[in-house]
N, C-alpha and C positions, 0 to 999 in steps of 0.2 A: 394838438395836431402834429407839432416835429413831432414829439415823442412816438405816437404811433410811426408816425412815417421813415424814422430812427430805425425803428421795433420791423418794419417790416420788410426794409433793407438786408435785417439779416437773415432772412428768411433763403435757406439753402433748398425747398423744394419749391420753387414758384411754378404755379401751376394755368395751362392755358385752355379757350375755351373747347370744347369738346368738338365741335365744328370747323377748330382751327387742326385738330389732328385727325389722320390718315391712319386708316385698320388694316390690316392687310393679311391673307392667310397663311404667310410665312410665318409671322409674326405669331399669329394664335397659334402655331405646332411650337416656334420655341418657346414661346409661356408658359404650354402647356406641359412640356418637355422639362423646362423649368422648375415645377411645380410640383411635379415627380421625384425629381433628383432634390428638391431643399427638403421635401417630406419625407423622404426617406434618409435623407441625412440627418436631418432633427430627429428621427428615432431611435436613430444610431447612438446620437450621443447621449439620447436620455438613459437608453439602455447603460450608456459608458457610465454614465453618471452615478446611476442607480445602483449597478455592481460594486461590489467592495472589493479593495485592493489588499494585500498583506504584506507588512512587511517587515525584513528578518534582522536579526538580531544576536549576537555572538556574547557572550561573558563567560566568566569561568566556572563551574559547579561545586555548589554551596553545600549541598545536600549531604545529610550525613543520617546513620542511622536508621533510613528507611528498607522498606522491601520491593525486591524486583516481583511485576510479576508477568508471568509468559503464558501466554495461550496461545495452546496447541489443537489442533485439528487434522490430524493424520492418518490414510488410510494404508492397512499394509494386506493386499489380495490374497498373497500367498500366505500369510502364518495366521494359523490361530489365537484366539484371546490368552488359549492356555497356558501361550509359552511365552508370551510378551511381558517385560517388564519396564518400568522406566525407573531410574537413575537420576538420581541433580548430588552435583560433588562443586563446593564454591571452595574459593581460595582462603578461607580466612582460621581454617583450621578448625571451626567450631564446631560441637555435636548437637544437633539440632534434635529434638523431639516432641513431638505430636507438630510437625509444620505443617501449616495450616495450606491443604492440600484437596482438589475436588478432581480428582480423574473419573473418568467412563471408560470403558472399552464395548463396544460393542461389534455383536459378531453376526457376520455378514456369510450369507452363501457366497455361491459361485457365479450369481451374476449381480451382487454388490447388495442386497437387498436385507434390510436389518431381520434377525432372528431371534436375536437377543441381547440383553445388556448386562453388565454386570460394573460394578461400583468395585472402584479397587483403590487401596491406601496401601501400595508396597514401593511408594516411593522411599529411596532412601534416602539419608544426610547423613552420607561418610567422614568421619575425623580421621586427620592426617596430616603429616609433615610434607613437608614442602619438596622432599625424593619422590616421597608418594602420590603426591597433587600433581607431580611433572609425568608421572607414571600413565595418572589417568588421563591427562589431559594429550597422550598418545595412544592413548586408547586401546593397552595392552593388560588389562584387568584382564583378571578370571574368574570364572563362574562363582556364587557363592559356596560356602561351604556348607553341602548337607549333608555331611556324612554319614550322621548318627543315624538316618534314619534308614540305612544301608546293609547291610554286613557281607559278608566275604563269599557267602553262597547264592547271593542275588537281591532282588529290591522286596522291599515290605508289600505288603498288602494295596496300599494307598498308591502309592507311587507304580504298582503294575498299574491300578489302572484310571490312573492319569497317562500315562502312556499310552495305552488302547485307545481312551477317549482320544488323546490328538492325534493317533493314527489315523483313527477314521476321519476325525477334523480334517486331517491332509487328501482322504481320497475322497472324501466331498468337496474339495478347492472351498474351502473357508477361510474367511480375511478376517481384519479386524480396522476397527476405527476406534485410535486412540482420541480423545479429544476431554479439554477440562482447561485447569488454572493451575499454575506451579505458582505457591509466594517462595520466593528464594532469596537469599541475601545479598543485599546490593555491592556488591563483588565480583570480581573475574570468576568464571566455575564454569560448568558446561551441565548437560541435561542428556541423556542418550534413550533410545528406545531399542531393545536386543531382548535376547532368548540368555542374558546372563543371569535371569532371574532360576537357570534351572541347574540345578548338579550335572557334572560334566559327564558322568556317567547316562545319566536321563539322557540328554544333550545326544547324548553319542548313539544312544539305541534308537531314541526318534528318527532322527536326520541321518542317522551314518555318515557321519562326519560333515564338519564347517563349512566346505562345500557346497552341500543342498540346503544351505539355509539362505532363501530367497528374500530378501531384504528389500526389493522391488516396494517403493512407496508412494503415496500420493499429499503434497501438503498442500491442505485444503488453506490451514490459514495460521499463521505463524507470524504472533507479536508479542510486543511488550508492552503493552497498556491500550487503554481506551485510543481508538481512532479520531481522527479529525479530519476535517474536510481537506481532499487535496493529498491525503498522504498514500504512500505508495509501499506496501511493503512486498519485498523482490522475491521472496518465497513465494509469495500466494501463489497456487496454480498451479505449482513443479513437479513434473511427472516425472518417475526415474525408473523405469521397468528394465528387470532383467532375464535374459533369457540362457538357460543353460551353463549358467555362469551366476557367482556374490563375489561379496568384497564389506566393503568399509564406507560409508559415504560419511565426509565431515564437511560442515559448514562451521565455517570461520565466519563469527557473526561480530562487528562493529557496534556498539549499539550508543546512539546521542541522545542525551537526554532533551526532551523538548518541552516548553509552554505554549499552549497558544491562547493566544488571547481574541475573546468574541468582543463584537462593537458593545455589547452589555453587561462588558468589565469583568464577565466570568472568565476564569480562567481555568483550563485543563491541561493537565499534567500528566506528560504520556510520554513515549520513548519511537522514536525512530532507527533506522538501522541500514547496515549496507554489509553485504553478505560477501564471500568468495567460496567456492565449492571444490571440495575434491575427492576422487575416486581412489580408494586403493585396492583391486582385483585380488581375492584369496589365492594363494598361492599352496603346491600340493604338500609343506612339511609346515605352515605353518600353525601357530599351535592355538591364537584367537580366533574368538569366533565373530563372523559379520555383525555388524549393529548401522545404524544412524545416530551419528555425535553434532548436536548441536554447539559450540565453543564459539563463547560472547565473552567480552572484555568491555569495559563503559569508559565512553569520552573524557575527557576532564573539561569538557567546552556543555554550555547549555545552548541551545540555539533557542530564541522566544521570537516568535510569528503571531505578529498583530493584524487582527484587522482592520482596516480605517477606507472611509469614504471620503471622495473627491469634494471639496469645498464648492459651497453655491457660484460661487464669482469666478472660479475654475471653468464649471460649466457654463455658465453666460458667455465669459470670455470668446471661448469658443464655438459657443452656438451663433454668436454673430460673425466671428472670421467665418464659420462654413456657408452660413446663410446670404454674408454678403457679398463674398464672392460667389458663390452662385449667382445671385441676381445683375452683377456686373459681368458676370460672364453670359450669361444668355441675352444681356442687352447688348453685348459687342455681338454677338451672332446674329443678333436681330439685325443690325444694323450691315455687316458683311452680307447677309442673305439678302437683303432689299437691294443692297448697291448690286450683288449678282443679277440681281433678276433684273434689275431697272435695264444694266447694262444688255443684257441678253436680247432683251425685248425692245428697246430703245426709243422708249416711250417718255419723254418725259414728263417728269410728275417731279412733286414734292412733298417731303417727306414726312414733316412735322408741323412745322407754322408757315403760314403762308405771309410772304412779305407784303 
């Protein structure tokens, strides 16, 4: 019998008989009030609990010998498939051939609508000394050289009429949508989309002159590897329309290697990036012609983003601070609203056990 009676001493809810306490309908609004506010805060935090957090991670990059690779999705309203080529020039001097390379162009009327497609592999991999790599990487290149297939009293057969065709391509307002995979070398270089795939001569009887080459684009989606949750890339979306006027567009692209890691230890290996943008308007004696230069350079920093969930006794912890302050807080209200009303009314009563 102590023993019990030890045992029930400590008993921190003692509790009285039913008859000895007082109900009152203040009291049932804040219960109920009550009951609301800890149910929806207990869902809140399960919800907290349940979410996964991520978190980041800075070291130095290890990686050697791999390939970049960049995907593009680009539409350009104003020029045709015809005259469009794209370009990748990396720093490392190498001459690369058959790189392993998946473009489309597809060619669009005059209210964006596909017409056709056509498979194209005239990316190039220029070799080059490092006068020359500074060259292109200002973006003062010229057209390829086709001379040959030229001569002195006008254009070959082939070539009038590729020029007809993109004549008419211009007066039916046809665009084109480059989009595919560049693998490139994991290296500083850059990647361009322009009309330098065509002899300056061509160049010059289509457009009559660098001027009318509208360069107006649209980047639908522009990265360097597979996505992950959360990432943000600052192209996506970039409308650049021109009117009655070209120019030059270069993005100076940043690009950090990243990992991220999923709660089921896989890992993916992807690249993130941070852009700056600039215009150069053609001017009336200059002698290049408009393009879009993409110009990336890579971090020496790896950033790796883990995902990790909140620990069980995290969540407890705090499911009791929310839940028991609530319930001490709606019992002090309880008790302020009775003491109001008792006062108001001035009736007396009492309130819990009767002596």
């Amino acid at each position: 019998m102590g023993v019990k009676q030890a045992l029930r001493s400590l008993d921190a809810f003692p509790r009285a008989e039913d008859h000895l306490l007082q109900k009152t309908q203040s009291g049932a609004i804040v219960s109920v009030i009550g009951l609301v506010v800890m149910v929806t805060l207990f869902l809140h935090e399960l919800s907290y609990y349940l979410n996964t957090v991520t978190v980041h991670q800075m070291s130095v990059d290890l990686k050697r010998g791999e390939t970049l690779p960049i995907h593009i999705n680009v539409t350009f309203p104003s020029l045709p498939c015809d005259v469009l080529s794209v370009d990748a020039i990396d720093m490392s001097g190498k001459h690369e051939v058959d790189l392993d390379t998946n473009i489309w162009k597809l060619r669009l009327n005059g209210h964006g609508h596909i017409i056709g497609t056509e498979y194209i592999s005239d990316l190039v991999e220029k070799e080059h000394d490092h006068s020359s790599s500074h060259h292109k990487h200002d973006g003062k290149e010229e057209h390829k050289d086709h001379t040959e297939t030229f001569n002195f009293l006008g254009f070959d057969q082939a070539a009038e009429k590729m020029i007809k065709k993109v004549k008419e391509a211009l007066e039916n307002g046809e665009g084109c949508r480059v989009y595919g995979v560049l693998d490139v070398q994991r290296v500083a270089g850059n990647f361009h989309i322009s009309v330098h795939g065509l002899n300056i001569y061509v160049a010059q009887t289509i457009f009559g002159g660098s001027k009318n080459v509208n360069v107006s684009h649209i980047i639908h989606d522009l990265s360097f590897g597979p996505k992950y949750p959360g990432i943000h890339n600052p192209l996506d979306g970039t409308v650049r329309i021109l009117h009655d006027t070209s120019g030059t567009f270069k993005y100076y692209i940043k690009i950090v290697p990243t990992e991220y890691r999923y709660l089921s230890k896989e890992v993916l290996s992807t690249n993130q990036f941070s852009v700056t943008e600039y215009y150069l308007p053609m001017r009336e004696f200059d002698r290049t012609w408009p393009a879009v230069y993409f110009l990336y350079d890579l971090s020496p920093i790896t950033v790796t983003i883990k995902e990790e969930r909140r620990s069980f006794l995290h969540f407890i912890t705090r499911l009791c601070a929310v839940l028991g302050g609530t319930f001490a807080l709606t019992g002090m209200l309880d008790r302020w609203m009775f003491r109001l009303i008792e006062s108001l009314t001035r009736k007396p009563s009492s309130r819990s056990i009767l002596k």
